[in-house]
DSSP file (Angstrom, degrees, kcal/mol; ACC not computed):
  #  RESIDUE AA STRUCTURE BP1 BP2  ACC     N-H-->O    O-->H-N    N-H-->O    O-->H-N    TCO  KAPPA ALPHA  PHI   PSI    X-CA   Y-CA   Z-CA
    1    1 A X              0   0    0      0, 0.0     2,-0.2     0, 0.0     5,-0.0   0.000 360.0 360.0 360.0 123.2   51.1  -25.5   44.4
    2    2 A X    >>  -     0   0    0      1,-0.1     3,-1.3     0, 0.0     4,-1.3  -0.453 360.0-110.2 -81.9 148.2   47.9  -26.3   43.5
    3    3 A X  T 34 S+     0   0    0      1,-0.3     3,-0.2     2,-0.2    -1,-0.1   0.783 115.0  66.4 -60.9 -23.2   46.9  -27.1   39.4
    4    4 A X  T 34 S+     0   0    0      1,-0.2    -1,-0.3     3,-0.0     0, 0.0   0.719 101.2  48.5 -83.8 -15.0   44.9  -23.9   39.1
    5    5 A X  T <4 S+     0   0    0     -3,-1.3     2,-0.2     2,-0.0    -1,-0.2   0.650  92.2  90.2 -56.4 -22.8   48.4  -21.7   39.6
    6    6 A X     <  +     0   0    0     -4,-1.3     2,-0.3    -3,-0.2     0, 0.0  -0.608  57.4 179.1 -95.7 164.6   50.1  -23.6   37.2
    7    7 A X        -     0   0    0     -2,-0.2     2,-0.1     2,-0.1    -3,-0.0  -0.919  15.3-151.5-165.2 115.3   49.9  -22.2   33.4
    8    8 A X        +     0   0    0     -2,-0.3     2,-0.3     0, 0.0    -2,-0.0  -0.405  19.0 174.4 -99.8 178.3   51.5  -23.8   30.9
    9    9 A X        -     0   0    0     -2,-0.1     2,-0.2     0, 0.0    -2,-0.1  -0.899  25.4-128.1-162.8 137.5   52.8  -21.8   27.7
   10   10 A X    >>  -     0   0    0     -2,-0.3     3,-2.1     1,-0.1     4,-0.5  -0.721  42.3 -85.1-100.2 169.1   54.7  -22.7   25.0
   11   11 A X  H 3> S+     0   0    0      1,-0.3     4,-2.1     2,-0.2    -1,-0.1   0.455 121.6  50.6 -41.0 -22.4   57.9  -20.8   23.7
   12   12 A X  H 34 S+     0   0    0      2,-0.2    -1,-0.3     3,-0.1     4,-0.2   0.521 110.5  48.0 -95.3 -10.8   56.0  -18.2   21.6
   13   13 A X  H <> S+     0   0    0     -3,-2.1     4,-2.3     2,-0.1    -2,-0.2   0.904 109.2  53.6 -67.0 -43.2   53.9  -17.4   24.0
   14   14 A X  H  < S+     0   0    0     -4,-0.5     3,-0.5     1,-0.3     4,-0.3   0.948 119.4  35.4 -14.6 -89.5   56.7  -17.1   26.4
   15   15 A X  T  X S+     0   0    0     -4,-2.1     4,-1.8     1,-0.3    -1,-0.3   0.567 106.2  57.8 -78.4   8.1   58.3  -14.9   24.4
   16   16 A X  H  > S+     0   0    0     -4,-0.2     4,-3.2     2,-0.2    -1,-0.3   0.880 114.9  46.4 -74.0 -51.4   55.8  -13.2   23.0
   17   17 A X  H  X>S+     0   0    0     -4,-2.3     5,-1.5    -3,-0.5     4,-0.6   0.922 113.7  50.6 -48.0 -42.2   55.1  -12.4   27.3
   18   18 A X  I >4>S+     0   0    0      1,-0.3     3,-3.4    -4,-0.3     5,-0.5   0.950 108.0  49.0-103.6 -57.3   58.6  -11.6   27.7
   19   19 A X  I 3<5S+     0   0    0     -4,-1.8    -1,-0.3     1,-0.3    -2,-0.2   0.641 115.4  46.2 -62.2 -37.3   58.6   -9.1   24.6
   20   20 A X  I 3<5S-     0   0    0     -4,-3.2    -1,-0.3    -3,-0.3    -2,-0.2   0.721 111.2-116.8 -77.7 -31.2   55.3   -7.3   26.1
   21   21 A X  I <<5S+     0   0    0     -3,-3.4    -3,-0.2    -4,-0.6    -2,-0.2   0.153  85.1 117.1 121.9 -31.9   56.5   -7.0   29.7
   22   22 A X  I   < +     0   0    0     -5,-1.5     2,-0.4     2,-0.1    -4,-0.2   0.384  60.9  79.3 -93.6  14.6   54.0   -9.1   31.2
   23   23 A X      < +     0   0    0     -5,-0.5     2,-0.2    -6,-0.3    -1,-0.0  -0.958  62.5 147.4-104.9 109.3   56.9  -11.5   32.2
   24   24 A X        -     0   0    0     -2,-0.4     2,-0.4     2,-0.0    -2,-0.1  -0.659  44.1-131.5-123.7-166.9   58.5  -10.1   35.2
   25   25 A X        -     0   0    0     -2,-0.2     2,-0.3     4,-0.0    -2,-0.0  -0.990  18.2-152.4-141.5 142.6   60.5  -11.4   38.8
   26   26 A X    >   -     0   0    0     -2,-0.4     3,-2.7     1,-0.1     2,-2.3  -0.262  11.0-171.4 -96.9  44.3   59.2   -9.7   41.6
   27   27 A X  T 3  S+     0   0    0      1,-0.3    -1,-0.1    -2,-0.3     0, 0.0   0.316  87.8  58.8 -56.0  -8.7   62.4   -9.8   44.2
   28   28 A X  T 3  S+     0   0    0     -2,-2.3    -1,-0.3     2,-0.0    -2,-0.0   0.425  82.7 126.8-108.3  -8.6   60.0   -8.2   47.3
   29   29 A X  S <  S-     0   0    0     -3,-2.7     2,-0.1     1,-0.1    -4,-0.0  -0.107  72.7-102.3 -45.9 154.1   57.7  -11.6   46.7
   30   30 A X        -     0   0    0      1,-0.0    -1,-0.1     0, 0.0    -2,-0.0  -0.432  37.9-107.6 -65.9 142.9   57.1  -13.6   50.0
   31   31 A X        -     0   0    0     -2,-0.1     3,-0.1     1,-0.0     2,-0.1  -0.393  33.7-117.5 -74.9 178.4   59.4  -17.0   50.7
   32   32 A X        -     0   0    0      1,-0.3    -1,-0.0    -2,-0.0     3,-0.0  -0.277  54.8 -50.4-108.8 167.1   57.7  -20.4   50.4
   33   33 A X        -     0   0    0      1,-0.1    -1,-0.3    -2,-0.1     2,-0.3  -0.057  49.4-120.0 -42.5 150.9   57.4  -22.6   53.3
   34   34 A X        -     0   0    0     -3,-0.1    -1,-0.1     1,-0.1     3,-0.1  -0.878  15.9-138.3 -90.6 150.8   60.0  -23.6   55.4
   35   35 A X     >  -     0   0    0     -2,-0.3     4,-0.7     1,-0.1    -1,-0.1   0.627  38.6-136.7 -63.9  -7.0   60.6  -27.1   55.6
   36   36 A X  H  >  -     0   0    0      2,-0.1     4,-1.3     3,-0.1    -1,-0.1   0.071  18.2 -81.4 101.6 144.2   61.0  -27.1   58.8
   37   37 A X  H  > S+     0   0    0      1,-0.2     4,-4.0     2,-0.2     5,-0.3   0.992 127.6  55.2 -83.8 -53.3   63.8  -29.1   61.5
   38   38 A X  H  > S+     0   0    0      1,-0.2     4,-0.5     2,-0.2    -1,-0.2   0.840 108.6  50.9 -32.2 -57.0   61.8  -32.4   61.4
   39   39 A X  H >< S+     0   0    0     -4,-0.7     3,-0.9     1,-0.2    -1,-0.2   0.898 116.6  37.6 -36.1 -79.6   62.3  -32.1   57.5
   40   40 A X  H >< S+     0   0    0     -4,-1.3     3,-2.1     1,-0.2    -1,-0.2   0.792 105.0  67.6 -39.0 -57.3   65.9  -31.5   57.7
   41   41 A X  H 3< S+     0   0    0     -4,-4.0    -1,-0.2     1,-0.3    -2,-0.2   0.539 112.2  35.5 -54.0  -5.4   66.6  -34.1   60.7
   42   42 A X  T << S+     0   0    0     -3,-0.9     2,-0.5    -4,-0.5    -1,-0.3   0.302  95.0 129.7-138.0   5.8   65.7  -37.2   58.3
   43   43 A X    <   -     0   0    0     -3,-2.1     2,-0.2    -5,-0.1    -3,-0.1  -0.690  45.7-148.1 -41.6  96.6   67.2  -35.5   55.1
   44   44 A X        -     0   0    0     -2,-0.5     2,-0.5     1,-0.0    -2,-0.1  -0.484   8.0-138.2 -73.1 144.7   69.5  -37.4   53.0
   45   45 A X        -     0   0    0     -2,-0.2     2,-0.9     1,-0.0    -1,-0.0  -0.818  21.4-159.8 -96.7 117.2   72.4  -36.1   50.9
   46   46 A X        -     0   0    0     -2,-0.5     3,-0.1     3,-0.0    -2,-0.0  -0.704   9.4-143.5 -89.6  91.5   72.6  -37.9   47.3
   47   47 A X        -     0   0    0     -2,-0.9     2,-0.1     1,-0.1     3,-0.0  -0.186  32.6-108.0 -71.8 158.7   76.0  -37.8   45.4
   48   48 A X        -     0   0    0      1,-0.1     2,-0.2     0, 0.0    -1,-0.1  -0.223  40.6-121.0 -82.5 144.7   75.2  -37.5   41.7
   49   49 A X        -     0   0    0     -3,-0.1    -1,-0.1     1,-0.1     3,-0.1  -0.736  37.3 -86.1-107.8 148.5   76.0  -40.9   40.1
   50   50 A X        -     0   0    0     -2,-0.2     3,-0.1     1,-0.1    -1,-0.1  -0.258  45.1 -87.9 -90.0-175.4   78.4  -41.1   37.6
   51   51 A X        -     0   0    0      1,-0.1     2,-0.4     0, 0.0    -1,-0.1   0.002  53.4-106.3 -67.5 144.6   78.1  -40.5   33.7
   52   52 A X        -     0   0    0      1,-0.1    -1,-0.1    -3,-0.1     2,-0.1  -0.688  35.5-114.2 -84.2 143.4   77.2  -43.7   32.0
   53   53 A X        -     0   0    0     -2,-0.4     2,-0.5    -3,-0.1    -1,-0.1  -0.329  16.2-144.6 -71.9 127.4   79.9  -45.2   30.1
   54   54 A X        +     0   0    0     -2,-0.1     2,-0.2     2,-0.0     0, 0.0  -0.987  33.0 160.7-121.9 122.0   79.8  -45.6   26.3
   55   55 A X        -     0   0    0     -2,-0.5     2,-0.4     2,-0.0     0, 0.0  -0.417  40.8-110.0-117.5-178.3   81.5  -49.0   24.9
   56   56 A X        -     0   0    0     -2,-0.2     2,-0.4     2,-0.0    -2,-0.0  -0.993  37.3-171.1 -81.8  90.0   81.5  -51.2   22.0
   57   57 A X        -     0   0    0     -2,-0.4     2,-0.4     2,-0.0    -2,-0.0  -0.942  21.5-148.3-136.0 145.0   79.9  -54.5   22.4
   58   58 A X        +     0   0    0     -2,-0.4     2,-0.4     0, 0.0    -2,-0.0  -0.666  27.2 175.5 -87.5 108.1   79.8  -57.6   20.4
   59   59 A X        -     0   0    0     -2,-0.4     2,-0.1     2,-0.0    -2,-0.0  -0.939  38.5 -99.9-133.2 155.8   76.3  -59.5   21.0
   60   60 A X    >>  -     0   0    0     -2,-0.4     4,-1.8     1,-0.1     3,-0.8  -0.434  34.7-114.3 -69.8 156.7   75.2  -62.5   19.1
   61   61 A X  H 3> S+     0   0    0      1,-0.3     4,-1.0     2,-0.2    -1,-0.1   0.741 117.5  42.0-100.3 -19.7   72.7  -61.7   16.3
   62   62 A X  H 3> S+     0   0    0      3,-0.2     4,-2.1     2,-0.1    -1,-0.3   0.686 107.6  62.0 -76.2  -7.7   69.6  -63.7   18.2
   63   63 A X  H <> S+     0   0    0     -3,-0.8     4,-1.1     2,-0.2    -2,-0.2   0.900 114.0  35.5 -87.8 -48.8   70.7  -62.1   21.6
   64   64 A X  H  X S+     0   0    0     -4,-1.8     4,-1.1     1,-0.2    -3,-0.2   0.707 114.5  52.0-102.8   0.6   69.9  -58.4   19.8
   65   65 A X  H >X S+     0   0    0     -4,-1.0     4,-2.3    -5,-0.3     3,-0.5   0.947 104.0  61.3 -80.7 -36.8   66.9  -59.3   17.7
   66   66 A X  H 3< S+     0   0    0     -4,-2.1    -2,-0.2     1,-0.2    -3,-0.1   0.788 118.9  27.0 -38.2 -33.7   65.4  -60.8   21.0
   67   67 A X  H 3< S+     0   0    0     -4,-1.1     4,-0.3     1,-0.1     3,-0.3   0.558 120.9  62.7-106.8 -15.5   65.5  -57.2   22.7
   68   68 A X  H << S+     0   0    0     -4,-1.1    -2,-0.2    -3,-0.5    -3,-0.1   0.493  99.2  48.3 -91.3  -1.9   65.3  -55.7   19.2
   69   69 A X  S  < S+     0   0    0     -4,-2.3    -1,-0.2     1,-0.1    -2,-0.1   0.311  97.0  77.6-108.2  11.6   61.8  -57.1   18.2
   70   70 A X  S    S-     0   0    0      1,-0.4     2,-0.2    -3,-0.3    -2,-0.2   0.706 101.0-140.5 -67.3 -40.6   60.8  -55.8   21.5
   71   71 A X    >   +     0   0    0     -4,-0.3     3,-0.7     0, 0.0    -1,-0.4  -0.696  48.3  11.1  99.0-149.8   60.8  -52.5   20.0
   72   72 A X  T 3  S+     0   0    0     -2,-0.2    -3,-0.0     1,-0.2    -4,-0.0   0.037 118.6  35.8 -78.9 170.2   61.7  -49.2   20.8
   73   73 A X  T 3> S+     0   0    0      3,-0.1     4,-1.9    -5,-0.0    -1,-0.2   0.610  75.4 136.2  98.4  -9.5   63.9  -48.8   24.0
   74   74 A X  H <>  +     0   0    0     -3,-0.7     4,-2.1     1,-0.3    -6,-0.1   0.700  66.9  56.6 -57.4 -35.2   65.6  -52.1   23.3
   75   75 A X  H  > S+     0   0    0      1,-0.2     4,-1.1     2,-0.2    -1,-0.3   0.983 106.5  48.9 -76.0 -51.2   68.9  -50.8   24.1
   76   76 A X  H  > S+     0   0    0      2,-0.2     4,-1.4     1,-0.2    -2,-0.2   0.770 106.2  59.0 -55.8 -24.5   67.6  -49.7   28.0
   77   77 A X  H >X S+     0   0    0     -4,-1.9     4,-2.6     2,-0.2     3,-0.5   0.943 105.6  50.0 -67.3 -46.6   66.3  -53.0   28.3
   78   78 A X  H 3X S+     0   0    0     -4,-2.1     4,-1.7     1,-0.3    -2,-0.2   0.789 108.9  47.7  -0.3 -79.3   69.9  -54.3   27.7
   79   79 A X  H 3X S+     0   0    0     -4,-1.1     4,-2.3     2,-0.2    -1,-0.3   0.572 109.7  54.9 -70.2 -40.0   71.2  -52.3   29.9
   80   80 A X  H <X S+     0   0    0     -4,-1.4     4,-2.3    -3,-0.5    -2,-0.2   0.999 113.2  47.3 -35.0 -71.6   68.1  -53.6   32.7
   81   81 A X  H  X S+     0   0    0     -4,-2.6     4,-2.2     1,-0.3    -2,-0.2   0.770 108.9  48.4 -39.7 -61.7   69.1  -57.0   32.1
   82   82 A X  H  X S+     0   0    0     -4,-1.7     4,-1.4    -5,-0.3    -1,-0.3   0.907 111.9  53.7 -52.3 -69.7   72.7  -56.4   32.5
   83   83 A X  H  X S+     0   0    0     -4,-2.3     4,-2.6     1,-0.2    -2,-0.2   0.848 106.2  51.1 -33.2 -61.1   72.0  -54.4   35.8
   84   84 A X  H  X S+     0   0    0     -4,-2.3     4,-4.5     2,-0.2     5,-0.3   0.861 109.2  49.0 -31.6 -66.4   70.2  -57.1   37.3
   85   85 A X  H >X S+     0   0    0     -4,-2.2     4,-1.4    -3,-0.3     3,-0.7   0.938 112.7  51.1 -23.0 -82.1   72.9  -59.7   36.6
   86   86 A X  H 3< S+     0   0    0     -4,-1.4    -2,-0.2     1,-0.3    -1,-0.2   0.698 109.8  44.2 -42.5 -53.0   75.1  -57.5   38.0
   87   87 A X  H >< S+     0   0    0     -4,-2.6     3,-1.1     1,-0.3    -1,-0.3   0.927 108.5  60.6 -73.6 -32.6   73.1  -56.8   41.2
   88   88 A X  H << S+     0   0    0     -4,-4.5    -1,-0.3    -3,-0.7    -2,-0.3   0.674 106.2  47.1 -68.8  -1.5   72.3  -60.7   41.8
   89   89 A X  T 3<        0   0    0     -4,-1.4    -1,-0.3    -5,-0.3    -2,-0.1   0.016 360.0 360.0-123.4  53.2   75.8  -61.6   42.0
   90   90 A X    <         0   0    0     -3,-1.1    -1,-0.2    -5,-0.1    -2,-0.1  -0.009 360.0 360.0 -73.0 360.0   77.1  -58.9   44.5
């Protein structure tokens, strides 16, 4: 899709379309490409990773102003940091 097909709208416009008509689904439309067997032959399948874990945790009070005068987001750096560890000592 090229940028001059897409057309954004926000939710009152939406429904304002839907309400008029001028929103429909056309079931006779033509299908999009296929991808193709090359496409397919080098496809990978991803399993969904699971739901992140919600704890308790006790940090020292310079350990969470260091990542908390970082500003917002503090809490996903944390969580970086902690990943990192994690993956250098596998």
């Amino acid at each position: 899709m090229s940028d001059e097909t897409i057309r954004r709208a926000s939710l009152d416009e939406i429904r304002r379309m839907r309400q008029a008509g001028e929103l429909h689904h056309d079931p006779d439309a033509p299908a999009g490409e296929s991808l193709g067997r090359e496409f397919w032959a080098s496809a990978m399948r991803n399993s969904p990773r699971p739901a992140p874990k919600s704890v308790h945790l006790k940090l020292d009070p310079e350990v969470f102003e260091f990542f908390k005068a970082q500003g917002k987001g503090h809490l996903t750096k944390m969580q970086e940091v902690l990943k990192a560890y994690v993956e250098a000592h596998r």
